[in-house]
C-alpha positions in Angstrom: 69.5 37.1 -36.1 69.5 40.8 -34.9 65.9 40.5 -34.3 65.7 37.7 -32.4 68.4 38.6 -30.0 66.2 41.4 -29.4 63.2 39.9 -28.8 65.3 37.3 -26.3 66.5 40.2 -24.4 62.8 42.0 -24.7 61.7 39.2 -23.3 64.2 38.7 -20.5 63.5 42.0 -19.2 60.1 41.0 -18.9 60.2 38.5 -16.9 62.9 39.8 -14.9 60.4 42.2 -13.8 57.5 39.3 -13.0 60.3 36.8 -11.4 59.8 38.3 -7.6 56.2 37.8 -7.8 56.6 33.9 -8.8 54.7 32.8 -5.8 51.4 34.6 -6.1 52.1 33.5 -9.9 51.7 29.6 -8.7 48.7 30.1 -6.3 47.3 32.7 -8.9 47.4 30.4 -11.7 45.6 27.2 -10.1 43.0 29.7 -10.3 42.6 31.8 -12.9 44.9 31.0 -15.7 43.6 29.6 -18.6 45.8 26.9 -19.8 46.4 25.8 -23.6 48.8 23.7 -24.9 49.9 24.3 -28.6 53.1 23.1 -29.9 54.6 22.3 -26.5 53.7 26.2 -26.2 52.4 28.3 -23.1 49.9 31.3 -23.2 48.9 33.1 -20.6 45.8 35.5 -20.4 44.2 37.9 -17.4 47.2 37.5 -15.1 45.9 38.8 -11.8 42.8 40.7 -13.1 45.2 43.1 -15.1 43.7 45.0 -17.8 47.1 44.6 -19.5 46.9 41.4 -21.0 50.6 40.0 -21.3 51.0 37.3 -23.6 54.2 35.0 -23.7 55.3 32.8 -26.3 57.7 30.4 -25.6 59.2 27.1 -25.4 59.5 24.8 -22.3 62.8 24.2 -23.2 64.1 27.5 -23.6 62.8 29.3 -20.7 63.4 27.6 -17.2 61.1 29.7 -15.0 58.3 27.9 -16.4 59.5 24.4 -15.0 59.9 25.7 -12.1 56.4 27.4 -12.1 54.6 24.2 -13.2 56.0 22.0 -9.8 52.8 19.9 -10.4 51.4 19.9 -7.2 48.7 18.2 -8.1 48.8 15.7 -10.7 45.5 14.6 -11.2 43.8 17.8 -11.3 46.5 20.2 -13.1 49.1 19.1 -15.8 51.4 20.9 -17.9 51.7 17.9 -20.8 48.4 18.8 -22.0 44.7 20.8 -21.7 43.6 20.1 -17.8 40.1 19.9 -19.3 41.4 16.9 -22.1 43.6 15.2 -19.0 40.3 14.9 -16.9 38.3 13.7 -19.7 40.5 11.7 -20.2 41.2 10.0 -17.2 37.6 10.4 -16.2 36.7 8.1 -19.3 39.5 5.3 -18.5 38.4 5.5 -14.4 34.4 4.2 -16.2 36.3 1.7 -18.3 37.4 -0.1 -15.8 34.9 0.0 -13.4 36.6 2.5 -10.9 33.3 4.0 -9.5 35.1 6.0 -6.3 37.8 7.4 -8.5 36.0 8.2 -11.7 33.5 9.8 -9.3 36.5 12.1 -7.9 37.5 12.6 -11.4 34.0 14.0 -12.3 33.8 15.8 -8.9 37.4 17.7 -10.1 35.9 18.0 -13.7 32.9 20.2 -13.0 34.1 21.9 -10.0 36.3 23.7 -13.2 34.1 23.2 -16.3 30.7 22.2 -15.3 29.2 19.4 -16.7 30.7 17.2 -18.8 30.0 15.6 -22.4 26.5 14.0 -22.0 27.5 10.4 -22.7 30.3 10.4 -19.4 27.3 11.4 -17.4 25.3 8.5 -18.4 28.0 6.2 -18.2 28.9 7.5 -14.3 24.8 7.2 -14.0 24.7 4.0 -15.1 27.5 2.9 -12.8 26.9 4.3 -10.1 22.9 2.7 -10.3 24.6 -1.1 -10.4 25.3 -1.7 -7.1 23.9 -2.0 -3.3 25.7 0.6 -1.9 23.3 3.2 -0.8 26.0 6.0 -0.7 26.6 5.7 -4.4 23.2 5.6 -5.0 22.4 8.4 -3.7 25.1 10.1 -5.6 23.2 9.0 -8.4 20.1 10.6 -8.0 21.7 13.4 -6.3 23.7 14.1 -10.2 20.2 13.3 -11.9 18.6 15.5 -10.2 21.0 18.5 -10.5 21.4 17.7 -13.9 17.4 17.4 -14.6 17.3 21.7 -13.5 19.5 22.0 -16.9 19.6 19.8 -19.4 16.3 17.2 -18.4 16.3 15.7 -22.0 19.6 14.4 -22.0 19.7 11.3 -19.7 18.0 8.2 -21.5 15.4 6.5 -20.3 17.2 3.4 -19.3 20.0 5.0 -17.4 16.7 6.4 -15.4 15.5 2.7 -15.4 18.9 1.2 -14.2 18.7 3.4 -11.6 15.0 3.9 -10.2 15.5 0.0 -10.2 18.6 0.3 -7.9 17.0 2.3 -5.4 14.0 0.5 -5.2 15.6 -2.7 -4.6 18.4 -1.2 -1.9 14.6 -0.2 -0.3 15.1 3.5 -0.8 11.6 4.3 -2.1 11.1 7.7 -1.5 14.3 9.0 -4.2 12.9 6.2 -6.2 9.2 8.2 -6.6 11.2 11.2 -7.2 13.2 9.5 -10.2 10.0 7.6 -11.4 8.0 11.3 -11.1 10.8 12.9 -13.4 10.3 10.5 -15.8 6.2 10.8 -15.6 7.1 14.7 -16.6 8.1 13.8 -19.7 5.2 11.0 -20.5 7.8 8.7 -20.1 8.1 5.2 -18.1 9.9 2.4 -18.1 8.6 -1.2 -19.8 5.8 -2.5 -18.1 7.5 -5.5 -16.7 10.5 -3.5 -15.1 8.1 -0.9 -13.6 6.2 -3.4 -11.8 9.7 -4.8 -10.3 10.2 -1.4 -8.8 6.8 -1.5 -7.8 7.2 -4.5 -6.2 10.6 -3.7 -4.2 8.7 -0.5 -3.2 5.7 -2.2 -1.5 7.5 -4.0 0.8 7.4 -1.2 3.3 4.6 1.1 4.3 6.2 4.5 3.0 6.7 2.3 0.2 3.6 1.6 -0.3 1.8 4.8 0.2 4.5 6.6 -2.4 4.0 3.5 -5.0 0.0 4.1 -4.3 0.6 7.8 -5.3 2.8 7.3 -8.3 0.3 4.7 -9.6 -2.3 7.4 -9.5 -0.7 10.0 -11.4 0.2 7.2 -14.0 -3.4 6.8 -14.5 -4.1 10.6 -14.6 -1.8 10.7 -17.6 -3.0 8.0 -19.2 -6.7 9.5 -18.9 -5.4 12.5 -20.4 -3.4 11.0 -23.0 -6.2 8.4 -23.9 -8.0 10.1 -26.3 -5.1 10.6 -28.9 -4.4 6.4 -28.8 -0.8 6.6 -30.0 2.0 4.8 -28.9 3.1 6.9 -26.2 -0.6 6.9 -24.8 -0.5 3.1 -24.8 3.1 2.7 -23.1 1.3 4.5 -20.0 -1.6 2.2 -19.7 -1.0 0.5 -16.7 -1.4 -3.2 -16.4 -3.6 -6.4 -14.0 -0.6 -7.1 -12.5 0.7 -3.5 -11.7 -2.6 -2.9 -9.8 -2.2 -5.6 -8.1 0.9 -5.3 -6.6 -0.2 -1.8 -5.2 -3.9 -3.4 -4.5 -2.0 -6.3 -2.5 0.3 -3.3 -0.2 -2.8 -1.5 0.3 -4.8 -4.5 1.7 -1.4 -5.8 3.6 -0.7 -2.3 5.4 -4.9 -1.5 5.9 -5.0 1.5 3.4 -8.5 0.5 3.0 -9.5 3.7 1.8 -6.4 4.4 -1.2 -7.4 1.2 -2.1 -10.8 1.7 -3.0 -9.3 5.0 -4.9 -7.1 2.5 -7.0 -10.3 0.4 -7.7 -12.4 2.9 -9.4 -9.4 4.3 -11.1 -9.2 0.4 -12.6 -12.5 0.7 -14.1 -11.8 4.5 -15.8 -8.3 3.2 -17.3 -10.6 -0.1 -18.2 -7.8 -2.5 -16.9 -9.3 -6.0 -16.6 -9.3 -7.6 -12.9 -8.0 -11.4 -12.4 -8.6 -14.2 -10.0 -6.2 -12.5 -7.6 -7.5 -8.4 -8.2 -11.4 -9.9 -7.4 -9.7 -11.2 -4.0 -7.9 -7.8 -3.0 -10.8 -6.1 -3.8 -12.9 -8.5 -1.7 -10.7 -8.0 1.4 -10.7 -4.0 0.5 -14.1 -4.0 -0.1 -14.5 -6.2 3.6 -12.0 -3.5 5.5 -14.9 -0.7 4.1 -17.3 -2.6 5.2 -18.9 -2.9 1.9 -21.1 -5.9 1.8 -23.5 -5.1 -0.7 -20.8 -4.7 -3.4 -19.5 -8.4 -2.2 -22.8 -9.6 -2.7 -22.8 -8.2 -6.2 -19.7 -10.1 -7.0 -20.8 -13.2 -5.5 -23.0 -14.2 -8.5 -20.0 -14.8 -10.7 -17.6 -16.3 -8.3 -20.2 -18.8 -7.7 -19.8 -20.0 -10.9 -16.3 -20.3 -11.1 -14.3 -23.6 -11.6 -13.9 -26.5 -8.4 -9.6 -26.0 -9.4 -10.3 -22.6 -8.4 -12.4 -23.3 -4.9 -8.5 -22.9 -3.0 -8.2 -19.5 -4.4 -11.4 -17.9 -3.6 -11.5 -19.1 0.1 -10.2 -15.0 1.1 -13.2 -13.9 -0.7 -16.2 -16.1 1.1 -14.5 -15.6 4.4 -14.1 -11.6 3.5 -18.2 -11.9 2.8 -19.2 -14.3 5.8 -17.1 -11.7 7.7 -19.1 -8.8 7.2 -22.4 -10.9 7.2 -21.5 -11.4 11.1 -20.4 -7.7 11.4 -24.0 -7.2 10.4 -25.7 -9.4 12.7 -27.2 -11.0 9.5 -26.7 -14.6 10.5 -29.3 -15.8 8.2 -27.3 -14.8 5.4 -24.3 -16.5 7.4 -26.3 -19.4 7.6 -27.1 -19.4 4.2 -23.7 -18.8 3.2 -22.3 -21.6 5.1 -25.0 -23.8 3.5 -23.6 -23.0 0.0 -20.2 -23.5 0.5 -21.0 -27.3 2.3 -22.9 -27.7 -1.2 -20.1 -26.2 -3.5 -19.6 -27.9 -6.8 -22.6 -29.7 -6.5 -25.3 -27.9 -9.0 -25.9 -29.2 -12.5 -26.2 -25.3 -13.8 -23.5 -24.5 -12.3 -21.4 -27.6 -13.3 -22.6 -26.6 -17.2 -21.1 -23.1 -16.1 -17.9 -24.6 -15.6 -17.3 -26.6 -18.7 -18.2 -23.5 -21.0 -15.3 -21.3 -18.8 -17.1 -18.0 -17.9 -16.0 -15.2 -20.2 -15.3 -11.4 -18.8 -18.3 -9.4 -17.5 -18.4 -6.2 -16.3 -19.0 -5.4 -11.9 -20.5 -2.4 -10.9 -18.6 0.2 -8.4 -21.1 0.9 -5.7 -24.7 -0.4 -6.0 -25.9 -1.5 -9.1 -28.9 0.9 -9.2 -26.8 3.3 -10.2 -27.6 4.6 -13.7 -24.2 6.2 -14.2 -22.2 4.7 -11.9 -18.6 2.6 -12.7 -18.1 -0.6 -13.9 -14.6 -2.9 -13.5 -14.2 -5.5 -16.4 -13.5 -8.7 -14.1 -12.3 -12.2 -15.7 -12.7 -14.9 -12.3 -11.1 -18.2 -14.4 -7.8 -15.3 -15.7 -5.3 -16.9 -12.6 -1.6 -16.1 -13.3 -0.2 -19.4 -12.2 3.3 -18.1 -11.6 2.3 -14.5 -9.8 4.4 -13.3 -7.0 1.7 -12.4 -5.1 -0.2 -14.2 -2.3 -2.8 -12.4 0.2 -0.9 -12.3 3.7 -4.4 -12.5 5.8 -5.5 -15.1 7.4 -8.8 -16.3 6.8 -10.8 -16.4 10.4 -14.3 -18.1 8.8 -13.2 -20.3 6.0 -10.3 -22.7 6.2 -9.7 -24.9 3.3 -8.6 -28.6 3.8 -8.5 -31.6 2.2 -10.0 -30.3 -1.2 -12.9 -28.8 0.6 -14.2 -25.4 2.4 -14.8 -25.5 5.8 -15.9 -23.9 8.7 -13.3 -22.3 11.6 -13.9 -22.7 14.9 -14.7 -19.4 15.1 -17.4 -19.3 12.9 -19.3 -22.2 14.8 -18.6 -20.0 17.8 -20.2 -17.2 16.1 -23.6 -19.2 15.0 -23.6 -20.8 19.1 -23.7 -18.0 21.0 -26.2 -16.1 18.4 -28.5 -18.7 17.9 -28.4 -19.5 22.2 -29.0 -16.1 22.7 -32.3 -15.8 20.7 -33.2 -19.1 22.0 -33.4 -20.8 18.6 -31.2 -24.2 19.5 -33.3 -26.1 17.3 -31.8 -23.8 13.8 -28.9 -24.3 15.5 -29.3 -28.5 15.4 -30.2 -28.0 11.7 -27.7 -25.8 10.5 -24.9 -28.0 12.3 -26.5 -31.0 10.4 -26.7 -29.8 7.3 -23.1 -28.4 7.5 -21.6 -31.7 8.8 -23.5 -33.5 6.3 -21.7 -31.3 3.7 -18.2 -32.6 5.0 -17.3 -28.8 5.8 -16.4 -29.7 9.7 -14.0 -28.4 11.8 -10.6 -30.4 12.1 -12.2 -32.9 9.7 -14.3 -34.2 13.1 -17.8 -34.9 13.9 -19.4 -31.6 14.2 -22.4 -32.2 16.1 -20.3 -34.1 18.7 -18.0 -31.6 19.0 -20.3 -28.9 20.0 -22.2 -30.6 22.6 -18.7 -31.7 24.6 -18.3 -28.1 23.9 -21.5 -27.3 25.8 -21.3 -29.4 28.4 -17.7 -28.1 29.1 -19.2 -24.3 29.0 -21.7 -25.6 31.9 -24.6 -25.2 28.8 -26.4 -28.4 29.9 -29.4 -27.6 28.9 -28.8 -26.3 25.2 -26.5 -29.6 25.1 -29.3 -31.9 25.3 -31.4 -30.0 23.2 -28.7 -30.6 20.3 -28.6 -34.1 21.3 -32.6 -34.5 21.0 -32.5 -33.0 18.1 -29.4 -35.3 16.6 -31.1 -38.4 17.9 -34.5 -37.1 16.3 -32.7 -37.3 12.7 -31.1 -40.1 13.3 -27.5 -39.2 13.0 -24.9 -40.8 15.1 -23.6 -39.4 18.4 -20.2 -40.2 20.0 -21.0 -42.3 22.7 -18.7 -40.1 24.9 -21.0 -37.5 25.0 -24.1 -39.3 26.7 -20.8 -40.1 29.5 -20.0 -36.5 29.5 -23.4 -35.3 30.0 -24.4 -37.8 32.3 -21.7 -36.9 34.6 -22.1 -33.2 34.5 -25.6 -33.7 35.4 -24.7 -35.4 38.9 -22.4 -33.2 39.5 -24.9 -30.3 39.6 -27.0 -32.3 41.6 -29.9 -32.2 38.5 -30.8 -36.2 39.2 -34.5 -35.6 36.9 -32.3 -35.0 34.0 -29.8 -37.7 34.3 -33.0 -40.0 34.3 -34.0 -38.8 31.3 -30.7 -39.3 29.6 -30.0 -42.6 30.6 -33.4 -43.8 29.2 -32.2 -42.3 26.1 -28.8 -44.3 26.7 -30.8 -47.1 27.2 -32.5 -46.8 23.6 -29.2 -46.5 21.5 -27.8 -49.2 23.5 -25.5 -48.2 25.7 -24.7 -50.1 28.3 -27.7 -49.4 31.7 -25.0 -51.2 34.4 -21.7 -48.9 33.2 -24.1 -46.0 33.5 -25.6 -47.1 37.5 -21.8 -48.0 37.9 -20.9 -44.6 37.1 -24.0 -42.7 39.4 -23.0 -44.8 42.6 -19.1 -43.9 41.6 -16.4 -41.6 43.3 -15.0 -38.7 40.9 -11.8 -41.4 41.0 -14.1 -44.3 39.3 -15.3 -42.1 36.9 -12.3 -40.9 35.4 -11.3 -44.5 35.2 -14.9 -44.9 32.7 -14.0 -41.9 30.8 -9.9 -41.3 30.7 -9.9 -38.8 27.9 -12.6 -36.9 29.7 -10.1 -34.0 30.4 -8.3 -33.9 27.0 -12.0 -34.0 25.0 -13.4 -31.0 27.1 -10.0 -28.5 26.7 -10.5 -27.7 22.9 -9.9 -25.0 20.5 -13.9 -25.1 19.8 -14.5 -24.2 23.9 -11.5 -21.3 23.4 -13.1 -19.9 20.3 -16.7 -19.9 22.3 -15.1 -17.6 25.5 -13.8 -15.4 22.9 -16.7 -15.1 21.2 -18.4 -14.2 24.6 -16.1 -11.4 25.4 -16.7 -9.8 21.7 -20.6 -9.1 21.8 -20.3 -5.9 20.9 -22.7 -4.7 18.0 -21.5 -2.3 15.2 -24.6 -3.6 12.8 -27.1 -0.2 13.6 -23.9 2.1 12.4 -22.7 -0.5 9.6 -26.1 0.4 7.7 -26.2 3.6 8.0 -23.0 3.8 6.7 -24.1 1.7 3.9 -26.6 4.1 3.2 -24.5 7.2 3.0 -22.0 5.5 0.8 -24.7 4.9 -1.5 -26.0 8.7 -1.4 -22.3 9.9 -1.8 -21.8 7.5 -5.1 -25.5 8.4 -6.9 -24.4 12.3 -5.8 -27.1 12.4 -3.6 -25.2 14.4 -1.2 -28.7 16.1 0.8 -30.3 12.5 1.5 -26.4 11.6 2.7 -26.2 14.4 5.1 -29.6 13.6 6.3 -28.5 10.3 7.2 -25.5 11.3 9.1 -27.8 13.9 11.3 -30.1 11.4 11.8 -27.2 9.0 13.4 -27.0 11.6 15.7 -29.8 11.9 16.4 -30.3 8.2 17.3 -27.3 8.1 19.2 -25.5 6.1 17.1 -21.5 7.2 17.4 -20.2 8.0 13.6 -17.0 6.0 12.8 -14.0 7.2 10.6 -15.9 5.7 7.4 -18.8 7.2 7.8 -16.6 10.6 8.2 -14.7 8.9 4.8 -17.7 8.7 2.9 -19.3 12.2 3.3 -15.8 13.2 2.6 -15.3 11.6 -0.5 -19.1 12.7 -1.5 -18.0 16.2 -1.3 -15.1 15.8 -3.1 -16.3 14.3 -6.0 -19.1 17.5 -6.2 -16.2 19.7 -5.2 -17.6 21.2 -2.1 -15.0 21.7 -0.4 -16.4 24.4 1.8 -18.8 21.6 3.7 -15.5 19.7 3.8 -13.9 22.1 6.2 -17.8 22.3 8.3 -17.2 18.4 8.5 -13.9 18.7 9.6 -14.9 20.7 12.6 -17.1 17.3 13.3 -14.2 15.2 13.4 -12.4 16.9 15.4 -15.1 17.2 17.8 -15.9 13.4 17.4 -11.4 13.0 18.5 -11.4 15.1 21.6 -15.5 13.3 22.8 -15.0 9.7 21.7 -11.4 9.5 20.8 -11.9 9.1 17.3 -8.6 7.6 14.9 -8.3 8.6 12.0 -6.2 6.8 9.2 -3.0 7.7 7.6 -4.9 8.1 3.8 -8.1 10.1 5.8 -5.8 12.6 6.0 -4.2 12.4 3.2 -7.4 12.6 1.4 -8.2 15.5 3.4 -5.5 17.2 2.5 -5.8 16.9 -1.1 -9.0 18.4 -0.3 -8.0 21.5 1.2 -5.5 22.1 -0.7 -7.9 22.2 -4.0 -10.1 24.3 -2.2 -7.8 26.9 -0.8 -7.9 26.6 2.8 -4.1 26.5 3.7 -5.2 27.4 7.2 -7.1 23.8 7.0 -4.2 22.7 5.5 -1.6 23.3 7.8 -4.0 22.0 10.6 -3.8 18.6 8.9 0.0 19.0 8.8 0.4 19.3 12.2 -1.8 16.7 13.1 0.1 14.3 11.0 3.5 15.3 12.2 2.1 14.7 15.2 1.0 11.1 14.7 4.8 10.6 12.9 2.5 9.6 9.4 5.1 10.3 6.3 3.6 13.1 3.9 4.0 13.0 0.5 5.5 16.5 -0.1 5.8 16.0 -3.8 2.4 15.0 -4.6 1.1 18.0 -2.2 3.5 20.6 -4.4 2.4 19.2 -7.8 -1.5 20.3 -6.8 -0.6 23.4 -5.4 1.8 24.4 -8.5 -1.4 23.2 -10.6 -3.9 24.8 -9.4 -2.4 27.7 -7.2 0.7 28.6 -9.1 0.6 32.4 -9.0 -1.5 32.3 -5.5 0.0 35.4 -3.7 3.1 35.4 -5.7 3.8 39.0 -5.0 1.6 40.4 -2.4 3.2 41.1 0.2 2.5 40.9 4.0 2.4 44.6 4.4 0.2 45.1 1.5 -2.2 42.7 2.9 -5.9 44.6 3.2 -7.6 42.6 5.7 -6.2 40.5 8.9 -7.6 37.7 6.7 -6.1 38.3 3.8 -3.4 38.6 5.8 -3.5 35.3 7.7 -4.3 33.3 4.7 -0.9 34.9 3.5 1.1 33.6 6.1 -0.5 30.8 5.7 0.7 30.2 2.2 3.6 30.8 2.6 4.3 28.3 5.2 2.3 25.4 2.8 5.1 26.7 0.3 8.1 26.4 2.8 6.8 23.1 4.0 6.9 21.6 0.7 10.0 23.4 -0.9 8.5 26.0 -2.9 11.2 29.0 -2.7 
C-alpha cells in the first residue's frame, strides 16, 4: 500500500508540473501524439519533440486532467474510446455500406491525410463507388485516387474496379481521363472483356477528341498485340482486338473526316489479321473515297459484285463512294459503265450461281495489287451483324436506293449532262439515259428521258433537247407528250420558227393533235398557259437545280488525282526515288500539290524511316501554306509529329506544336510522351545548358527541354 501511495503522489507531482501547459498539450496532441488504447489505458510518447520521453500509465477514471484534455473537438476525426486509425476504418467501412459516397469520401480524405492509404479492399470499394454514377465531380475523384495510387502500389486495384470506372467516364463523355485509365491498364497487358471495351469505345466516339484519343488507344492495342503475338497464350489472345472494335473507331474516323488515321487503322487490320464485315468493307470504301483511292475500290469491286440482292441496300455507300471518285477523275466512261451495272444488278446467271453458293472470305490487297509484298485484309462481304449499332452517317450523293432498287441522283444525271454537252457527244448521252431508264434505276421513280429534255428546255438547251428527242423517237420509246408542248413553245418564243416546223411534223407523226399545235403558234402567252397549266410546276425541278449546280462546280482536280495516285503507289512498293520524281515533276507541270499528296510522301518516308527528307518536305508545306494557302488536317500533323519526334528534331517538333495550338487541334500529350520515353529516355538527361559545346547543341537542348515541359516530363 506504501508503494502505491508513492507512486500516486510521484505521479501527482508530475503532472502538477505539466498542468500549466494543458493548452499547448491539446493543440500539441492533435498533432503529434500517438494514441493507443489498452485497457481503457493512455500512453503518451514524444511530447513536444522532447528527448525525454514521459510515459504515463493511468486510468480515465482516476485521473481527471485527462477528461478534460480529451474535450473531443472533433468527433469524427479524433476519439478517446478507441484507436483514431480503428474509428476511421471503421466508420469509413459503414459510410461504403450504405452507400454514403460524400461522407465515406471525407472519411477517406481524414484517413490518409493521418495514415496514408488505407487497406486495399476500402480503396476498391470507394473506387468502385465512386465509378457508379453521372456525377462528373465524383468521377473525377475517382481517377484522380487511381491515379495517385497507380505511382505506389499499381498492382493492387483489380481489373474490374478499372472497368467500372473507365466505363463511367466514358459514358459521362469524359474521354480524355478515360484514355488515361484504359492506357494504365495497357501497361500491364491488361484490358477489359472485349464486349465492355467496345462500349467505352463506343461512348468515346461520339465526339471528335473522342475519337482521335479512341483512334490512338486502338493503335497501341494492336502494337501489343503484335508484340505479344508470337507467344499465343491467353493473355496475347485477350488483346486481339475484334470486327466490331474496328469498326466503331473506323465509323468515327469516316464521321469526323480523319481520312488519314483511318487508313492507319486499316493496314493495322490486316497485320493483327482481324476479318472485315459487310459494314468494315463500307467504312473502308468511304475512307478509301476521302483518300481518293480509286484503284483500291476498283479492286474491291470484284467481290462486292457478287454479293447477295438482300445485301444490294447495304452496299449503296460503297458504289456511290466508287462512282464518286470515277467523276473526281473525269473518267465518265467508267461512270457510265458503272451506272450501266448497277441498272443491270442481280441480273447475271454467274453471278446468280455466286449467290446461292454464299461467297466465302478472301483476302484484299492494301494498295495496288502488283505489289509482291504488300498487305492483305481478310474481307467476308455476306458476314452482316444484323443487330450492329452502327450505321454510316453520309449521305449518298450518286446512288439513292428506292423501292428495292439502285438508282441514279439527280446529281449524277447532272454530272453525265453537262460532261457529255460539253464534248458534244448528246447522242452517248440519248443511249446512256435509255439504257439506265430501261434498267428502272430513274430518278424519283419518273420517266427519265422526259425529265431531262423539260430539263433542257428549261436551261434554254433547245438544241441538245431535240437531239435527245430524235434520238428517243429513233428507238422508239415513248415521250411525254408535254414535252413536244414545251419545246414547241420555247421555240416561238426565241423567235426560231424553222425549228418549230420541224417539230410539229414530228408531232404530226406520233399523233398529236396539228390544230392544238396552230392554236397554240397563233396564241397569246395567256392561251398558252391555258394548253399547258402545269407548264410552270414541270420546268422548276430538282433535276434543273442539280444541273446549275453542276455548272458552278467545273472545276478539275483529275491531272493532280493521278499523280497522286501514282506517288501513293511508289510510297507503298518503297519506291521512294520514282515517288519524289513524281512530285517534282507536278511542279514542274504546274499542277498545285494538295495535302495528300504532301500525306503520301510523308507516310513513304516514314515507313523507310527517313525522317531527315521529312523535315526538307516540311519546309515544302509550309511554303505551299503561306503561297496557296494550303490546310492541313488535324492527323497530318499528328502524323508529323510522331515523325519528328522519332527522328529527333524537337526544333521540328515544337514548330508543329505551335502550329496546332494555333489551329486549337487537341494533342495527345500522352501518346507524344510514351515515344519520347521510348526512344529518347536518357536524351540530355544531364547535360546541362552551360555545358552545352555548340549553339546547336545548345538549341536542340532548350528545345528538349521544352518537348519535356510540354508533355509533363519533370
Amino acid at each position: 500500500m506504501a508503494l502505491i501511495l508513492a507512486r500516486e503522489r510521484l505521479l501527482h507531482s508530475r503532472l502538477s508540473t505539466i498542468f500549466p501547459l494543458k493548452s499547448r498539450l491539446v493543440s500539441a496532441l492533435q498533432s503529434f501524439a500517438l494514441i493507443s488504447a489498452c485497457r481503457e489505458k493512455l500512453i503518451f510518447l514524444k511530447f513536444f519533440g522532447n528527448s525525454r520521453v514521459t510515459e504515463l500509465w493511468y486510468t480515465k477514471s482516476q485521473v481527471p486532467f485527462f477528461r478534460c484534455v480529451s474535450t473531443y473537438v472533433h468527433p469524427t476525426k479524433l476519439c478517446w474510446g478507441g484507436s483514431s486509425y480503428d474509428v476511421l476504418l471503421g466508420k469509413l467501412e459503414i459510410a461504403l455500406k450504405d452507400h454514403q459516397i460524400d461522407e465515406a469520401w471525407e472519411l477517406f480524405s481524414d484517413f490518409r491525410k493521418l495514415y496514408g492509404f488505407p487497406n486495399d479492399n476500402f480503396l476498391l470499394m470507394l473506387v468502385s463507388q465512386l465509378s457508379y454514377t453521372s456525377d462528373c465531380k465524383r468521377l473525377h475523384k475517382a481517377y484522380n485516387l487511381v491515379l495517385q495510387n497507380w505511382k505506389e502500389k499499381p498492382v493492387v486495384l483489380q481489373l474490374d474496379t478499372l472497368t467500372k470506372l473507365v466505363l463511367g467516364l466514358a459514358r459521362s463523355q469524359m474521354p480524355i481521363p478515360a484514355s488515361e485509365i484504359l492506357r494504365l491498364m495497357l501497361q500491364t497487358r491488361r484490358l477489359p472483356r472485349m464486349e465492355l471495351l467496345q462500349l467505352v469505345i463506343l461512348h468515346m466516339v461520339k465526339s471528335e477528341v473522342g475519337t482521335y484519343l479512341a483512334s490512338n488507344i486502338l493503335v497501341q492495342i494492336c502494337d501489343c498485340f503484335l508484340q505479344q503475338a508470337t507467344s499465343r497464350n491467353d493473355q496475347a489472345k485477350s488483346m486481339k482486338p475484334d470486327t466490331m472494335l474496328f469498326n466503331l473507331v473506323l465509323h468515327a474516323c469516316v464521321r469526323f473526316k480523319l481520312s488519314f488515321k483511318g487508313q492507319q487503322l486499316v493496314e493495322l487490320m490486316s497485320q493483327t489479321e482481324v476479318v472485315a464485315d459487310a459494314h468494315t468493307i463500307v467504312l473502308i470504301a468511304r475512307i478509301y473515297e476521302m483518300n481518293d483511292q480509286r484503284d483500291e475500290l476498283k479492286n474491291l469491286k470484284t467481290h462486292i459484285d457478287q454479293v447477295s440482292p438482300s445485301l444490294v441496300c447495304h452496299y449503296c455507300q460503297f458504289y456511290d463512294a466508287l462512282l464518286s471518285l470515277h467523276f473526281k477523275y473525269d473518267d465518265f466512261d467508267s461512270a457510265a459503265n458503272l451506272m450501266l451495272e448497277i441498272c443491270r444488278f442481280g441480273e447475271s446467271n454467274s453471278i446468280q450461281k455466286h449467290w446461292r453458293e454464299l461467297q466465302k472470305s478472301s483476302f484484299l490487297p492494301i494498295g495496288s495489287r502488283h505489289l509482291k509484298d504488300g498487305l492483305k485484309i481478310k474481307i467476308m462481304p455476306e458476314l452482316l451483324q444484323r443487330d450492329s449499332v452502327l450505321n454510316v452517317e453520309v449521305k449518298p450523293e450518286f446512288i439513292n436506293y428506292k423501292n428495292g432498287k439502285l438508282v441514279a441522283s439527280n446529281k449524277t444525271v447532272a454530272k453525265f449532262i453537262v460532261e457529255l454537252r460539253r464534248v458534244g457527244e448528246t447522242s452517248e448521252l440519248s443511249k446512256l439515259l435509255l439504257q439506265v431508264q430501261k434498267g428502272l434505276a430513274s430518278v424519283e421513280g419518273s420517266n427519265l428521258c422526259s425529265d431531262v429534255v423539260k430539263a433542257c428546255i428549261c436551261l434554254g438547251w433547245l438544241e441538245t433537247a431535240h437531239d435527245i428527242l430524235d434520238d428517243v423517237e429513233a428507238v422508239g420509246s415513248p415521250l411525254d407528250s408535254t414535252v413536244y408542248f414545251l419545246l414547241l413553245k420555247a421555240y416561238y418564243k426565241q423567235d426560231m420558227l424553222r425549228e418549230a416546223d420541224v417539230l410539229q411534223k414530228q408531232m404530226t407523226k406520233v399523233g398529236l393533235s396539228i390544230s392544238t399545235t396552230e392554236d397554240m403558234a397563233s396564241s397569246t402567252c395567256s392561251s398558252s398557259r391555258i394548253l399547258l397549266p402545269n407548264i410552270e410546276v414541270a420546268t422548276h425541278t430538282s433535276l434543273v437545280e442539280s444541273l446549275i449546280q453542276e455548272m458552278k462546280e467545273t472545276s478539275s482536280m483529275s491531272r493532280v488525282l493521278k499523280f497522286n495516285s501514282s506517288i501513293y503507289f511508289f510510297c507503298k512498293a518503297k519506291m521512294i526515288e520514282d515517288a519524289l520524281q513524281a512530285y517534282k515533276r507536278m511542279q514542274q507541270l504546274g499542277i498545285q500539290p494538295t495535302a495528300q499528296t504532301f500525306a503520301n510522301l510523308v507516310f513513304g518516308f516514314s515507313y523507310l524511316q527517313m525522317y531527315r527528307n521529312i523535315t526538307i518536305l516540311w519546309g515544302d508545306i509550309k511554303r505551299r501554306m503561306q503561297s496557296t494557302h494550303l490546310v492541313l488536317s488535324r492527323d497530318l500533323y499528328e502524323c508529323l509529329l510522331l515523325c519528328f519526334i522519332r527522328g529527333g528534331y524537337f526544333e521540328r517538333v515544337m514548330e508543329i506544336v505551335g502550329r496546332m495550338e494555333e489551329q486549337n487541334m487537341y494533342t495527345d500529350k500522352r501518346m507524344y510522351k510514351r515515344e519520347f520515353l521510348m526512344l529518347h529516355k536518357n536524351l540530355y538527361r544531364s547535360l546541362k545548358p552551360s555545358e552545352a559545346k555548340t549553339e546547336a547543341q545548345k538549341k536542340r537542348l532548350e528545345d528538349v527541354r521544352a518537348f519535356k515541359k510540354w508533355v509533363g516530363i519533370y
